[in-house]
C-alpha positions, 0 to 999 in steps of 0.5 A: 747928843754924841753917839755912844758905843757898845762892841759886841764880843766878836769886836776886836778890842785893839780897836776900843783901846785905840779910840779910848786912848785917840779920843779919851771923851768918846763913851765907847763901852767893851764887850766886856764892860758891856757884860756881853760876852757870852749872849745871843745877838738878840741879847746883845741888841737888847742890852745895847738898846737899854743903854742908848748905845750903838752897837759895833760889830764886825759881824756882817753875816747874823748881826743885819738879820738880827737887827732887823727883827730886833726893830720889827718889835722896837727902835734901836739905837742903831748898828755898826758894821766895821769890816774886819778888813779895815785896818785899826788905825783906819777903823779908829779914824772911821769911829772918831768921825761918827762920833765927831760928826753925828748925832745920836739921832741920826742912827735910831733904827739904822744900819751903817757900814765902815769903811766910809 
């Protein structure tokens, strides 16, 4: 199965426009479609987790401490860190490839970074 996606709050919206518009059958859920905005990054996890979603962050410093405490206690669907300095055209082409490319299997409990 595909990955799905869920941004946190943080996330630059720019960048989920893009890959909707790119790649329209991808399932990459706002912070705001999400219903997001506003919770703790341990909510945020949760929520995602709930809806078999990877997280996408640009949050490099609170969101690898959260997750992992958060799968001390349960498998997550897994989390992406996309660098703020990516630009969003690379950072479109970057999700279009995990998503292109991988199995939503393969990110249970894990942790990547982009760029690639």
């Amino acid at each position: 199965m595909r990955p799905r996606f869920q941004a946190d709050a943080d996330f630059n919206n720019k960048i989920v426009v893009g890959l909707r518009r790119r790649e329209p059958a991808i399932d990459f859920r706002s912070a705001w479609d999400g219903d997001v905005i506003g919770l703790p990054d341990p909510e945020v996890l949760r929520n995602a987790c709930e809806a078999a979603r990877i997280l996408v962050s640009h949050d490099r410093k609170t969101i690898p401490g959260h997750f992992a405490k958060f799968i001390e206690g349960r498998p997550s669907r897994g989390v992406v860190i996309v660098s703020q300095d990516l630009e969003i055209g690379a950072a479109i082409d970057d999700l279009i490839l995990v998503w292109a490319t991988t199995d939503a299997s393969e990110w249970v409990n894990r942790i990547g970074y982009l760029p690639i």
